[in-house]
N, C-alpha and C positions, 0 to 999 in steps of 0.2 A: 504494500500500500504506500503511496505515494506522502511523503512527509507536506508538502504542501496543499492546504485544505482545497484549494481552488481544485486543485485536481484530480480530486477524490472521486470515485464511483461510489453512487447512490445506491442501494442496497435495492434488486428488483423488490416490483409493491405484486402482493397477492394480491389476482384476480377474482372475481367467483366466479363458482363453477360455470363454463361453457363459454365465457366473456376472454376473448381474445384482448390481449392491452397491448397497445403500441407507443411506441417512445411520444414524448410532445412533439419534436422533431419531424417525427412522420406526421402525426396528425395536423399539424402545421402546414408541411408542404402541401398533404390532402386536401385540405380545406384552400390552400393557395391554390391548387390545380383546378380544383371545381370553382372558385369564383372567377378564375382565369376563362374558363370554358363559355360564360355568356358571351364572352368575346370573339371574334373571326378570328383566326389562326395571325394573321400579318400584325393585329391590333396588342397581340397578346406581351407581344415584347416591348411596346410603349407602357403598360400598366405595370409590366415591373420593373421599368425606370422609373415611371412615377413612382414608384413603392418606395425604391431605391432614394430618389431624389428627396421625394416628400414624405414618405412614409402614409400616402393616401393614394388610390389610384380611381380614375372615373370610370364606371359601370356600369354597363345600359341592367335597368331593372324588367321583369314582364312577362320572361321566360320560365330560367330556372328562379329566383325570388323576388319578389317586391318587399315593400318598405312601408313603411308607416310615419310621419312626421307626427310626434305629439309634443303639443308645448310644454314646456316647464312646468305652467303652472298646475295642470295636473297631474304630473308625477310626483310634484310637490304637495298636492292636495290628498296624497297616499299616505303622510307620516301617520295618521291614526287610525285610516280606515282601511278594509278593503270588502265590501260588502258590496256586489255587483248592483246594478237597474238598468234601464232601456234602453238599447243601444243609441240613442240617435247623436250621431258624433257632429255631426255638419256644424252645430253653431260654436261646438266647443274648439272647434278652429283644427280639428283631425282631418289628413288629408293621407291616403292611399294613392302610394305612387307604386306604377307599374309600366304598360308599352308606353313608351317617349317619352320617359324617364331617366336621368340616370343620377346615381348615385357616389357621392365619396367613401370608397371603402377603405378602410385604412388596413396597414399589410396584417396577416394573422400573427402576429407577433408585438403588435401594440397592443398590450395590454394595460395601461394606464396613463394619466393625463398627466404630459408635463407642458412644461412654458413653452416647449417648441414644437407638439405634438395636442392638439385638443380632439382628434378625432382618433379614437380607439374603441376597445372592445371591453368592454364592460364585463363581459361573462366571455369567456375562451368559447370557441365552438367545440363541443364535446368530437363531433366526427365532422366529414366535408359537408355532407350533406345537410346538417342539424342548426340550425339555424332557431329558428322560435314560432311555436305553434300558434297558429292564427286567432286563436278559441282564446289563448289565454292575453294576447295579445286585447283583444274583444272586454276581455275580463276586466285587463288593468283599466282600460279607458273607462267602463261602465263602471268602475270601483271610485274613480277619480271623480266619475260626473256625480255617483251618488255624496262623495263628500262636498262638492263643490255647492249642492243643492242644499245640506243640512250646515253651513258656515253661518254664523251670526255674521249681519251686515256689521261693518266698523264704523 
């Protein structure tokens, strides 16, 4: 074992039974391969200069996933609640972008905000494919409108 901590190997993590695990590494490059793939094969090596460059790259949305813009203020209207009600997002300023959309993705390896990086991942993508269920997605916003509805006026 190597005397310098930096260089030490991490001791493998137990899987459960039949759950195949693969290094962050891969699942990194995976999740970089399939967000790469909305893209036409010639586009594909400008979005990992952008990655490179900026550490975000632009992504047509519509195909393989869409996005959801939700403002602040209701994610912030979550600190005490999360009790769903009716969907109707339109007034609460939610907008579903998809065909003729695109989006900033930042590479799968931002994983937190600095001073020269504001657009990251919040939560790793568990595999390439795994992104965030549209239901719950549905959930958070109906959680935010029902607290935004029961706020005392100031």
């Amino acid at each position: 074992m190597p005397s310098n901590p930096s260089h030490s190997v991490l001791p493998p993590v137990a899987a459960d039974p039949g759950v195949l695990e693969h290094p962050t590494s891969d699942r990194r490059s995976a999740a970089e391969h399939r967000l790469l793939a909305t893209l036409p094969p010639p586009s594909r090596d400008r979005a990992r200069l952008e990655w490179q460059q900026h550490a975000v790259a632009m992504l047509p949305l519509g195909i393989d996933f869409s996005a959801v813009r939700i403002p602040g203020r209701l994610v912030l209207a979550l600190a005490d609640s999360t009790e769903p009600s009716e969907l109707d997002w339109r007034p609460l300023d939610v907008e579903c972008l998809g065909l003729g959309s695109y989006l900033g993705v930042p590479r799968a390896d931002a994983l937190e905000c600095t001073r020269a990086r504001v657009t990251y991942w919040s939560v790793p993508m568990a595999s390439a494919a795994t992104l965030c269920r549209p239901l719950k997605v549905a959930r958070l916003i109906a959680a935010a409108r029902q607290c935004l509805a029961t706020e005392p006026e100031a």
